[in-house]
C-alpha positions as MATLAB code, in Angstrom:
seq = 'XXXXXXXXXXXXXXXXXXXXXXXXXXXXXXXXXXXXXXXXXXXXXXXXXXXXXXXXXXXXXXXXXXXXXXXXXXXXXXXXXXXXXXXXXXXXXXXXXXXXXXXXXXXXXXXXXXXXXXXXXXXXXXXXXXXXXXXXXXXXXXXXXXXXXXXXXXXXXXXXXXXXXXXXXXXXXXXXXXXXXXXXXXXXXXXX';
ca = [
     -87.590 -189.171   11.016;
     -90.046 -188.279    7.763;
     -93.538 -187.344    8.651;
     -95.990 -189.636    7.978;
     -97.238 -189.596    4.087;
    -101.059 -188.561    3.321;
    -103.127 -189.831    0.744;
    -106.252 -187.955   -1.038;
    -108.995 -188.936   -3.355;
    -108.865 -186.827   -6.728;
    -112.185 -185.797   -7.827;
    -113.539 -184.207  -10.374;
    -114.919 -180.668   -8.942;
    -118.258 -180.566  -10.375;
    -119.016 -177.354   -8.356;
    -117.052 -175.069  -11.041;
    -119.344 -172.523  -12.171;
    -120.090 -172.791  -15.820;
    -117.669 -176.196  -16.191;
    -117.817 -178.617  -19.132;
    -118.808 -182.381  -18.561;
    -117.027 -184.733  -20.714;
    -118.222 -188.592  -21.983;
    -116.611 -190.818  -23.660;
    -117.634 -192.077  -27.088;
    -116.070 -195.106  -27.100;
    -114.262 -194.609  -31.039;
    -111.617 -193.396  -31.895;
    -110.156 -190.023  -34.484;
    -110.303 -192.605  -37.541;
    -114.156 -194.779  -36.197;
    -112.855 -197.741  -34.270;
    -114.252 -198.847  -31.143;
    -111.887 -198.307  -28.321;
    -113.254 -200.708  -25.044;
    -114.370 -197.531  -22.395;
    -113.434 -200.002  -19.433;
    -109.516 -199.825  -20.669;
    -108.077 -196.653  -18.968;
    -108.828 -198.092  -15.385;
    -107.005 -201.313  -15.178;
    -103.475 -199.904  -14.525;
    -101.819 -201.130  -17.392;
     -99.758 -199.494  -20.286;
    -101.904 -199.372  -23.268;
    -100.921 -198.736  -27.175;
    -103.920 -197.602  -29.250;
    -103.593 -196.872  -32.581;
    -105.689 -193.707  -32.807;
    -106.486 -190.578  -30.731;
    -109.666 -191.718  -28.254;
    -112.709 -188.935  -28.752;
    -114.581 -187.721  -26.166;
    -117.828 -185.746  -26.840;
    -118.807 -183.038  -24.391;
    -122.268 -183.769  -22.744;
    -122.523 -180.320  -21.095;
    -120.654 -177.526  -23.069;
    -119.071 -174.946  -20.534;
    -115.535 -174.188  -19.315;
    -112.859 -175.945  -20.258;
    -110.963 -177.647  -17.313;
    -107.245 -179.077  -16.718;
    -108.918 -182.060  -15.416;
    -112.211 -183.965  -15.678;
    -113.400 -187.217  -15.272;
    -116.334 -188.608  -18.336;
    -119.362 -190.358  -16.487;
    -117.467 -193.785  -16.444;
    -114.138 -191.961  -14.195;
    -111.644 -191.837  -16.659;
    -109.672 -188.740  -16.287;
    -109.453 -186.199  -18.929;
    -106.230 -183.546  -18.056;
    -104.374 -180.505  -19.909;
    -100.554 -180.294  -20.699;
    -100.323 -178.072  -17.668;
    -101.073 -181.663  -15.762;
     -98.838 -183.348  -17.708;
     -96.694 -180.533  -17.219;
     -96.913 -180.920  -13.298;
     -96.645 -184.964  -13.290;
     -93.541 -185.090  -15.641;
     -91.968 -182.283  -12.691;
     -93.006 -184.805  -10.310;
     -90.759 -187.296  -12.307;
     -94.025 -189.796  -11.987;
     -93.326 -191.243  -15.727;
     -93.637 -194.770  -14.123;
     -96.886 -194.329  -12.532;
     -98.437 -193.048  -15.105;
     -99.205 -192.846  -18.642;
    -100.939 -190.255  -20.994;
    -103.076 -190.848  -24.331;
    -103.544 -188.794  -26.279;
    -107.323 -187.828  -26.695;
    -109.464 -185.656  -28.753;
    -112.264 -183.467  -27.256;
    -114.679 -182.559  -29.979;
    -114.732 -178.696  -31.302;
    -111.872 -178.019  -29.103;
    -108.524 -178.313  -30.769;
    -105.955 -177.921  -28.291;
    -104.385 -181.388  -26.663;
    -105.941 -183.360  -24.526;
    -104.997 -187.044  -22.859;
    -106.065 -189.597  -20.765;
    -104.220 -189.457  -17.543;
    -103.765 -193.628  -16.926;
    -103.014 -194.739  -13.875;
    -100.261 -197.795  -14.587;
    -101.228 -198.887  -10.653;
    -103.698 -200.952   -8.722;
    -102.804 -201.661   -5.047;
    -104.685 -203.582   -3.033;
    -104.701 -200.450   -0.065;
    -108.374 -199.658    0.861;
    -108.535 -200.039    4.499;
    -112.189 -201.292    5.165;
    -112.082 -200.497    8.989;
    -111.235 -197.230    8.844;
    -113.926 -196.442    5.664;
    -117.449 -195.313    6.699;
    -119.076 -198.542    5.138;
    -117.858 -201.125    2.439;
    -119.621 -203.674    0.653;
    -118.779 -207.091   -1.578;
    -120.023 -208.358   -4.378;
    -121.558 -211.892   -3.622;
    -121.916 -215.003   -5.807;
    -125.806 -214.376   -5.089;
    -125.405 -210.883   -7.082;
    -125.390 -212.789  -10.277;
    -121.759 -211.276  -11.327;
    -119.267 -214.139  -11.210;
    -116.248 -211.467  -12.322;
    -116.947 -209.395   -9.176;
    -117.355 -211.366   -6.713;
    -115.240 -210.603   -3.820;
    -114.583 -206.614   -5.321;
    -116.264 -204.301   -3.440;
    -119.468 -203.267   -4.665;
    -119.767 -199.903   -2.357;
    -117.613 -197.979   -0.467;
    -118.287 -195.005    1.557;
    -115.462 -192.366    3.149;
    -112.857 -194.364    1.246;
    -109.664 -194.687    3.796;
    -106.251 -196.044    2.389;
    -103.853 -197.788    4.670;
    -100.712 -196.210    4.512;
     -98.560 -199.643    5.082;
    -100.065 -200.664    1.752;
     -99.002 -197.711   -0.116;
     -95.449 -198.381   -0.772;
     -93.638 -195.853   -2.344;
     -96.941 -195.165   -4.629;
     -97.747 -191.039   -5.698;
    -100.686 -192.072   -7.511;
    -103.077 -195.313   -8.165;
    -106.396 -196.905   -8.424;
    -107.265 -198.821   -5.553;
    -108.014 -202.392   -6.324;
    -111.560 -203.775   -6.040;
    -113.124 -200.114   -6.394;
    -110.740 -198.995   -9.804;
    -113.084 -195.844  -10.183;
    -111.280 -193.736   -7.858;
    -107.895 -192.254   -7.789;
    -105.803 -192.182   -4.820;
    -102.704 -189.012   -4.505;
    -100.168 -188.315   -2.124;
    -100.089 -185.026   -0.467;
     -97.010 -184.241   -2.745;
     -99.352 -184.319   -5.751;
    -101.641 -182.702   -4.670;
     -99.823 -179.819   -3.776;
     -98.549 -179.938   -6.793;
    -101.600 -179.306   -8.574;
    -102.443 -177.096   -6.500;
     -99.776 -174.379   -6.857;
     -99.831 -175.495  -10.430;
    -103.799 -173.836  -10.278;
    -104.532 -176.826  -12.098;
    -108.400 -176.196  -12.583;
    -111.534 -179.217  -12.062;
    -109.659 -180.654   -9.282;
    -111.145 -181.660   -5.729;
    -109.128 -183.467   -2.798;
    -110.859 -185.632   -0.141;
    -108.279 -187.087    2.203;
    -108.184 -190.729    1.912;
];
C-alpha cells in the first residue's frame, strides 16, 4: 500500500535577500494588451506575442516569482524540472519577456482548477455574497486562511489552482522535491 500523497502551497519566497519583484505590464513584445487575469484560469492559451513583465524592485534574479497579481514567472531550470516530471499535461509555459534581462523567461500556467479546498480543515474561509455587490463571485471564496486541500479531491493532480481562490498554487510532495534538489531559487512550500 502507497503512502498517502501530500500537497503544498507554492509561494513566492519574498524573504530572499536582495530578490527582484516582478509586475506585469499587461502588453505584449510588439504593444498589445494581453488581459493580466488570463494565466490563472487553467486553460491552454495561444498569444501571439511574448507577454512583458517590468521589474518593480530590481535585485536578484530568481527561477521563480510570482508579479503582484500571482502569476508565476519561472527559469528553464523549472521548465527543466517539470518536463522531468513528465507534467506536459498539467501545465503550460509562455513565453515571457522580463525587461533588461535577456535570457528566457515564461509563464508557468497551470492548465487545472479543482474544486479541492477543504473548508473544515482551513483556519477560516469566507464567500462572496450577493450583498458584496459582485454578481461573478458570488459563491467563490472571498478569504481563506491556512488553506487545506482534501486529498480525495486531488485525483491524480501534481499541480493546480484551486477553484474559487485561483491565486494560489497547490504541489504534490513529488514536485516539490523536485524543485528542491533542482535548487530551484524564489520558491517557498506551506503544506496544504
Amino acid at each position: 500500500m502507497s503512502s498517502p500523497t501530500h500537497y503544498f502551497e507554492l509561494w513566492d519566497d519574498m524573504d530572499v535577500p536582495g530578490r527582484w519583484v516582478l509586475r506585469q505590464k499587461d502588453i505584449d513584445e510588439h504593444g498589445r494588451r494581453v488581459e493580466p487575469w488570463l494565466f490563472d484560469k487553467g486553460t491552454i492559451l495561444h498569444l501571439e506575442g511574448r507577454p512583458v513583465l517590468g521589474i518593480s524592485h530590481p535585485g536578484v534574479p530568481l527561477d521563480f516569482s510570482l508579479t503582484e497579481l500571482a502569476t508565476p514567472i519561472v527559469t528553464e531550470r523549472v521548465v527543466s524540472v517539470f518536463e522531468h516530471l513528465e507534467l506536459g499535461r498539467e501545465v503550460q509555459f509562455i513565453p515571457a519577456q522580463v525587461e533588461e534581462h535577456p535570457e528566457p523567461y515564461f509563464i508557468l500556467n497551470v492548465l487545472q482548477v479543482i474544486r479541492c479546498i477543504d473548508d473544515t480543515r482551513c483556519e477560516e474561509v469566507g464567500y462572496w455574497k450577493p450583498e458584496d455587490g459582485i454578481p461573478e463571485l458570488v459563491g467563490k471564496y472571498e478569504k481563506v486562511s491556512g488553506l487545506k486541500v482534501d486529498p480525495a479531491k486531488m485525483g491524480d493532480a501534481n499541480i493546480c489552482r484551486p477553484w474559487g481562490w485561483t491565486g494560489a498554487i497547490i504541489v504534490t510532495e513529488r514536485v516539490k522535491l523536485a524543485m528542491e534538489r533542482a535548487g530551484i531559487t524564489g520558491t517557498r512550500f506551506r503544506e496544504a
